[in-house]
N, C-alpha and C positions, 0 to 999 in steps of 0.2 A: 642346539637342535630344537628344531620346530614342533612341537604336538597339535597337528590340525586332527578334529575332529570332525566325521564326513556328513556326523547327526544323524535324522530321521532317511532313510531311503526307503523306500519302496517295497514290497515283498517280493515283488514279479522281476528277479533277474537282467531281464532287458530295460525295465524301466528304471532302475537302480543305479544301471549305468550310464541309461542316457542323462539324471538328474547328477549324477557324479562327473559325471563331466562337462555336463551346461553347467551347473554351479559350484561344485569344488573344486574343480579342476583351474580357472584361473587364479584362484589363494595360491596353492600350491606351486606352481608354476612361478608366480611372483616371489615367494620364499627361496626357492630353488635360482632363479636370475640373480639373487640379493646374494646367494652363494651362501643360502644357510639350509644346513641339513634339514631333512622331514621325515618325522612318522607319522604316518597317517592311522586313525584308529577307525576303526569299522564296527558297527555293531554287531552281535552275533548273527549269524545269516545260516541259512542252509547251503547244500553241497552246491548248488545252481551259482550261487555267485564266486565262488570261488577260480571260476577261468575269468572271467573279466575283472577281477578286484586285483590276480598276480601278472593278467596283462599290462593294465593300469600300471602296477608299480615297477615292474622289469622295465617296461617302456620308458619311461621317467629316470630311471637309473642308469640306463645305457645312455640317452640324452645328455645328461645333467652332468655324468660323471667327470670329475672325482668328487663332487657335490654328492651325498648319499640321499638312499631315499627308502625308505620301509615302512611297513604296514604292519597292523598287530588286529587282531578283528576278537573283541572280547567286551565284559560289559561290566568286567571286576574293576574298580578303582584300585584297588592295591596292586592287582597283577598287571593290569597298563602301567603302572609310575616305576614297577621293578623291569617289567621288560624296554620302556624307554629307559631308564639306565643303563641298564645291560649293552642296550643297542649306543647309545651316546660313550661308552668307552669302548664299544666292538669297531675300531676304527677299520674294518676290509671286509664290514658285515652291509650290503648295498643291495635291492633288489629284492629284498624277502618278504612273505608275510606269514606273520607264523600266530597260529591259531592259541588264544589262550582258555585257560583252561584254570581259574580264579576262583 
């Protein structure tokens, strides 16, 4: 399973998304053709990105599947490495982002 990180985005919502998909969005996409699962990690954000970041990833899951695909939007190193494992054995867990809390 893949850990792409989405990095630095933007504060303003609309522009977050349009940099996440002019630029992260081809990584991931090529992981995903190669048939290898992905979490994508998000930095903490306000409530504003939270509809574009689970469109982003439902999107990607429905495409992609049975190839998985999840998001985790947190900025703990400890709490990313437990919740990508969590998710690398939750083998019917595809589509999610779930907010950490590290």
């Amino acid at each position: 399973m893949a850990l792409l990180r989405a990095g630095a985005l933007p504060a303003d919502a609309l522009a977050a998304s349009a940099q996440f998909h002019a630029v992260m969005l081809p990584r991931v996409v090529a992981e995903l053709e190669r048939g290898e699962s992905v979490v994508l990690v998000f930095a903490p954000a306000d409530h504003t990105h939270r509809g574009w970041r689970l469109a982003a990833v439902q999107g990607l899951a429905r495409r992609y599947a049975p190839v998985r695909v999840n998001a985790v939007a947190g900025d703990d190193e400890a709490a990313i490495a437990a919740a990508a494992r969590y998710l690398a054995s939750a083998k019917g867990v595809t589509g999610q982002l779930l907010p950490l809390a590290g």
